[in-house]
N, C-alpha and C positions, 0 to 999 in steps of 0.2 A: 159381713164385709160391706162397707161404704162401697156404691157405686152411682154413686150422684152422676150427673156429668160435667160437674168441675172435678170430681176424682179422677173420672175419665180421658179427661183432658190430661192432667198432671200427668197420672199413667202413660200417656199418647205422648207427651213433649217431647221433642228428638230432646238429646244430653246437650246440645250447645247452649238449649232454652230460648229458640226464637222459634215463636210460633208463626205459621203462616198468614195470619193476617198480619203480622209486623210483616212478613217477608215480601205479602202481597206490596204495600205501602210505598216499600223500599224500593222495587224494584221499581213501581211506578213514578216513584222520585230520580231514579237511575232514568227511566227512559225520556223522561218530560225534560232534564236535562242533555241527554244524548244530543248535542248541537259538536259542531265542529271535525265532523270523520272521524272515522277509527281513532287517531291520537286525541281527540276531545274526547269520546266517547270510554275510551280505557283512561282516561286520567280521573272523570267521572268517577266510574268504579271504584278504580284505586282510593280513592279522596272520601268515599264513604263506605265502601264496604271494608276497607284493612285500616283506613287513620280514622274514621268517626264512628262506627259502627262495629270495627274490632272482629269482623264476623269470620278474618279466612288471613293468615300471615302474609308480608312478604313474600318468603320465598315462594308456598305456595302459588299466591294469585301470577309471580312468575313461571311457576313451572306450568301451568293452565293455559299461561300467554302462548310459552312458548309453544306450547302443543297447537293451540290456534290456530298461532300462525303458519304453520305448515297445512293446514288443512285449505281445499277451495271455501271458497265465499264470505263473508263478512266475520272475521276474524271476532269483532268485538258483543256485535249477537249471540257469538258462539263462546265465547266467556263468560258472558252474561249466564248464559243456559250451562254450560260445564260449573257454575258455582254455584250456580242453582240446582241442579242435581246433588253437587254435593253436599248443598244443607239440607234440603227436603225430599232429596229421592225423584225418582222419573216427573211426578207432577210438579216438585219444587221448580227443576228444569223445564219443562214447560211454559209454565208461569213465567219464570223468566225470561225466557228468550222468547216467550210469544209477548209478554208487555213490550218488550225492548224496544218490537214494531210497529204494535197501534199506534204510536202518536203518527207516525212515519206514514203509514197507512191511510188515516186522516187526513193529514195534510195534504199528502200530494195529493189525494185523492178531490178534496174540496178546491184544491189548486188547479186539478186536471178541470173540474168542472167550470170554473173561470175561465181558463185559459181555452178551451175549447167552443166555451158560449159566447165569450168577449175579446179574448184576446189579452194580449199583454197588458195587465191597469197599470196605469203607471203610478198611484198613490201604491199599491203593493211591491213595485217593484222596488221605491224610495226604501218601505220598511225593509225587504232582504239588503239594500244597499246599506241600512246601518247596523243592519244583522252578521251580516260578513265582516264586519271593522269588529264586533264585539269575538266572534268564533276567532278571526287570526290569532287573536290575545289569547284568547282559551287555550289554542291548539299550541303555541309558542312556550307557555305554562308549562302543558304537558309535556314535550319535551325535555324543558328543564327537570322536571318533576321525578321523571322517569328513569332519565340522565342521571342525575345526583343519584338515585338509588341502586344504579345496575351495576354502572363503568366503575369499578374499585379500583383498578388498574391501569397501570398505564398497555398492558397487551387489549384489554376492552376497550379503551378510549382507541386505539388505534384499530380494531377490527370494526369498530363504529364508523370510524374515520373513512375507511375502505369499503365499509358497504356504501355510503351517505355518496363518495365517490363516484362508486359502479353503476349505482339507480342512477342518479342524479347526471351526469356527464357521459357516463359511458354507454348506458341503456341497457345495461347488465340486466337479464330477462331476473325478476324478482325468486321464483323455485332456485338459481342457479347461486342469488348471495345468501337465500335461510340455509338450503341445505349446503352449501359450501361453508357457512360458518360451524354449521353442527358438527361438521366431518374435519372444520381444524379443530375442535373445542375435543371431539374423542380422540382424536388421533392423539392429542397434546397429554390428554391424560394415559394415555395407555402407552404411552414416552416416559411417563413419570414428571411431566411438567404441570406445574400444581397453578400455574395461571391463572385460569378458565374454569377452575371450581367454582363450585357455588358459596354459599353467606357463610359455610362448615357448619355445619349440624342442622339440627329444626329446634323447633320452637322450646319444647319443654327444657331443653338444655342448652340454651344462651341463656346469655348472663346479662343482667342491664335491661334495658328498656326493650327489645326489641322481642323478647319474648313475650310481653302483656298482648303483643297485636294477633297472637295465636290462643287467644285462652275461652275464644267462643269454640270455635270447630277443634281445635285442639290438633295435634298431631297425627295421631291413630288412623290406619284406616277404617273408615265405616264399613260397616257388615256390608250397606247395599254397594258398595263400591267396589268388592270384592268380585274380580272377575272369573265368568263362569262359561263355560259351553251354551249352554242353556239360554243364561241370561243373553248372550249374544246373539244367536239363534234367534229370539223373540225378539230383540230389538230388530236387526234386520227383518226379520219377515213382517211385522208392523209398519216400518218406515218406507221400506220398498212400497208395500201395496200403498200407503199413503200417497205417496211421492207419483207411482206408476201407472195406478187405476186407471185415474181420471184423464192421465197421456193416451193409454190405448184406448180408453173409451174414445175419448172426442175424435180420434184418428178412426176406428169401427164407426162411428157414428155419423161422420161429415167429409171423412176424406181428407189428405194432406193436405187439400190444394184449399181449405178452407181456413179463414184465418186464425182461428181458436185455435185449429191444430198445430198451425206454425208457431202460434206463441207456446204451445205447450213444448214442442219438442224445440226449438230453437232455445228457450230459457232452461229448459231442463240441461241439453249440453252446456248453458254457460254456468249454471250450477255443478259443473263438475269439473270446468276447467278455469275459475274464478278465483288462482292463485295471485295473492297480493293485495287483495282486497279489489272494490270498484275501480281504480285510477288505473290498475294494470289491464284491466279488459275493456275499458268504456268506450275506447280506439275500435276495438275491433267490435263492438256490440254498433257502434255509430255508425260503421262502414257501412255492416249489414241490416240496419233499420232504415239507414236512407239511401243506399246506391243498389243493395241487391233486392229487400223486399217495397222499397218504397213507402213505408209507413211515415216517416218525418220526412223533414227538412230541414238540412245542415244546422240552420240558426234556431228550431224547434228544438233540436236535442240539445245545442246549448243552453237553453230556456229550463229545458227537465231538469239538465243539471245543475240550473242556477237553485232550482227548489230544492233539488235533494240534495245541498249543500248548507242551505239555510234555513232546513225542517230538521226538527226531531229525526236517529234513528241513520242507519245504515246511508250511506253515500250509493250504494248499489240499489235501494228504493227507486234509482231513476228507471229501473227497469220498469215500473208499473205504470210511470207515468208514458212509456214507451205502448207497453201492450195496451193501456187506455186507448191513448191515438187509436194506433193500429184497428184496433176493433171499434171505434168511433167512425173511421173514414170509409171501414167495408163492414155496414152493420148486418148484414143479411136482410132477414125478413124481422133485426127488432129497432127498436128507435134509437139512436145515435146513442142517448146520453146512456143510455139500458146498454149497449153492446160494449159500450168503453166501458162502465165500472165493470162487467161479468170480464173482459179483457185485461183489466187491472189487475182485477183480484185472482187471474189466474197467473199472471205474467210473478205477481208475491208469490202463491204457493207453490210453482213449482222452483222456483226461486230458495226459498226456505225452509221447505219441508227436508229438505237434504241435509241441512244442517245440523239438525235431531239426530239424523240418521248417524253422521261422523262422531257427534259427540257422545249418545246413549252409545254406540258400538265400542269407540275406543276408547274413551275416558279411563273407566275401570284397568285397562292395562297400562295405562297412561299412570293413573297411582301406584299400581302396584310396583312399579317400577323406581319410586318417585326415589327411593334410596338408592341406586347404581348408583356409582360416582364416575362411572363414562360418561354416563345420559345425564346427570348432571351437570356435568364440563361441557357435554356437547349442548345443551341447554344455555346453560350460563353464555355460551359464546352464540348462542341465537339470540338471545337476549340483547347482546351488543349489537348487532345484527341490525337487527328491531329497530334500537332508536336512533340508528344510522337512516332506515326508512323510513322512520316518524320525522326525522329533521326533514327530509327527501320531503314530506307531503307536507309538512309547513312551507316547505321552500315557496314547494308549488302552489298552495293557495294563496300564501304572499303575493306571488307574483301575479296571480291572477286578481288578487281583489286590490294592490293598489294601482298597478297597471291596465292600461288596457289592451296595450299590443303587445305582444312577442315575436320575436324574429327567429326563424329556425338556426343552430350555428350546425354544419356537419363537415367537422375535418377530420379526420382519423386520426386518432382513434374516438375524438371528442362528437355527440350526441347531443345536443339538447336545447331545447327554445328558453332563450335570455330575455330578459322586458327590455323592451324599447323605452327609456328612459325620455325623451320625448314625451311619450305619452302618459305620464304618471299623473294621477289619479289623487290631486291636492286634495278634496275631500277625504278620501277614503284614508288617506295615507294619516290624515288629522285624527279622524275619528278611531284608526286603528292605535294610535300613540296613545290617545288620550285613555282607550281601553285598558290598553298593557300598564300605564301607571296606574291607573285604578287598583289593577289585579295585583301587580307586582310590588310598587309603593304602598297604598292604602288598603289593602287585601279585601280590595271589594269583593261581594258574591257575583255568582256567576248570573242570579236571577236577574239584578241590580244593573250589571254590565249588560246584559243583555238587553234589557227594557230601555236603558237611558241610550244605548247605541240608537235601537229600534225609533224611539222616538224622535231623534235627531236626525234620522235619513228623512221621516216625515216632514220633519219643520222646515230642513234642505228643501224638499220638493214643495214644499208650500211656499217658501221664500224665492222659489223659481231658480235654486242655488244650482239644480241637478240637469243637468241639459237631458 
């Protein structure tokens, strides 16, 4: 019997035939790309893992979305790591969702270290200012991108309409339009209203084109995907202690009132109630980092999130650059810049490690279910849902990158800060044009767009253009 270790290998190749170091590759090209929040970051995916890459269909990478999106904390790490499990099993998932963050990690990280040694540079601040023109176009894209493949209907386009509505104007708390949409999309089906079905069938049995984008992972469920007592058992008891340990240690070890321990138990609860992604809790994370524990200052935490808007990776990364501060201003007995990255890199883990936990626990009933044609409908109609709240968060980075003011408007029933048109942002709003024709006329890359934005803020601040 041949047992070389290229037979080995062969023998070991999952059936789809992507081996891990392709997958390693891949995902590192997902994350280095990951610019523009959750709707850049899932359009990303979408654009290489289902059109270039072929590795997971359509419907699929929607039925994954939609599970996402119901769960707390950064929706799009967590699709990363739910698709990665699904091609390569627990460590596939890993992989993924732990690449998704290093760049993110880095960044802020080397950004905290500027910003805490020097202060705001202003030659770096010029590169995020033409950083931000190149993501509005990105994130604008996805929309479109997302849009054109979900709304089949004219009931979707109008339950889009309605979520886009309730975020956006009304301040409709975001759990209240995912799961309000879910509960019309089953309800509708278990009427006999065939709406809010999904694309009809999966992949081996369409007809036409749309079935080649299913023919790496195929339809079937995977063995390891197949859910078990057991296998849940083990995942929770692994995630827990990961996630828990090192909360009650630092708490045993230092006492509440020490600042490690408030970062770990303060980000641990928003790791449990970080529905909507980063923009639905960064309100209340702001409040209590600079009015309750005094760690920032109003216009610091705008600063964080001007970085975790214009770095690699998760919009909710602003959290590290939080605990950084935090543990930089009260170092104890270690040296500033020593007490902010150990403060960082805790403020990520307890942050993140939860998200393993939602995805290794539920995924597998998540598939196995993937056939009900209630959870279907009520899927399909989260999915509307969704890119009502993807337009919601293009809105909102629009208005903040080519504006610079906003006015609160509150009349009842109406909710929501408008840009002060006044104040609009002739650069930004140029450099944001010139992006979106790139992308949309010339079908620039995103690398391309991104560097020649990037460039152009600089030459603005060298030209003296940027006040």
């Amino acid at each position: 019997m041949n047992d070389t270790p290229v037979a080995r290998d062969v023998a070991n190749m999952p059936a789809h035939g992507v081996t891990m170091r392709e997958a390693f590759w891949t995902w590192m090209r997902v994350a280095a790309l990951s610019f523009g929040g959750p709707a850049g970051q899932i359009a990303v995916m979408h654009r290489i893992l289902v059109e270039e890459k072929r590795w997971i269909s359509e419907e699929r990478f929607l039925h994954a979305l939609n599970y996402c999106m119901l769960l707390p904390g950064p929706e799009a790490q967590q699709l990363a790591t739910y698709i990665g499990w699904l091609m390569h099993r627990t460590l596939g998932g890993i992989m993924a969702g732990g690449l998704f963050v290093v760049p993110g990690i880095i960044s802020i990280m080397a950004l905290s270290y500027v910003y805490a040694g020097w202060g705001n540079v202003p030659i770096i601040a010029a590169l995020f200012f033409g950083l931000k023109a190149a993501v509005l176009a990105i994130v604008i894209e996805a929309v479109v991108r997302i849009g054109r493949r979900s709304l089949k209907n004219r009931a979707l386009i109008g339950l889009a309409a309605a979520a886009f509505i309730g975020i956006f104007f009304l301040n409709v708390p975001f759990p209240v339009i995912v799961f309000g949409a879910a509960f019309i999309g089953f309800a509708a089906q278990t009427m006999g209203v065939t709406a809010f079905q999904g694309n009809g069938g999966h992949g081996p049995s369409k007809k036409g084109g749309e079935a080649v984008v299913d023919s790496l992972l195929g339809d079937e469920l995977p063995e390891h995907a197949r859910p078990t007592v057991a296998r849940a058992l083990k995942s929770s008891c692994v995630w827990l202690a990961l996630w828990l340990i090192p909360v009650v240690a630092l708490l045993a070890a230092l006492g509440g009132t020490n600042v490690f321990s408030q970062i770990a138990v303060f980000f641990s609860k928003m790791a449990m109630v970080t529905f909507g992604g980063a923009y639905a809790v960064l309100a209340y994370v702001a409040q209590q980092a600079v009015e309750h524990y005094h760690w920032l200052k109003p216009s610091e935490m705008l600063d964080g999130l001007g970085m975790a808007e214009t770095t690699p990776g998760p919009l909710i990364m602003v959290l590290q650059f939080v605990g950084f501060m935090a543990a930089y201003r009260d170092p104890g007995g270690l040296s500033p810049m020593l007490a902010g990255t150990l403060g960082g890199l805790l403020a990520t883990w307890v942050t993140f490690t939860p998200c393993f936990l939602w995805i290794f626990l539920g995924a597998p009933f998540v598939e196995q279910l993937r056939g009900n044609k209630a959870l279907n409908a009520a899927l399909s109609a989260l999915t509307a849902a969704v890119v009502g709240v993807i337009l919601n968060l293009a809105i909102w980075f629009a208005i903040h990158t080519v504006f610079r003011q906003t006015v609160p408007v509150r009349a009842f029933p109406l909710s929501f800060d408008a840009p002060l048109l006044t104040s609009v942002d002739g650069w930004a709003l140029a450099l944001s044009v010139a992006a979106a024709v790139a992308i949309f006329r010339f079908k620039a890359g995103m690398i391309q767009t991104l560097a020649a934005c990037c460039a152009a803020g600089v030459v603005l601040y060298l030209a003296g253009a940027l006040a």
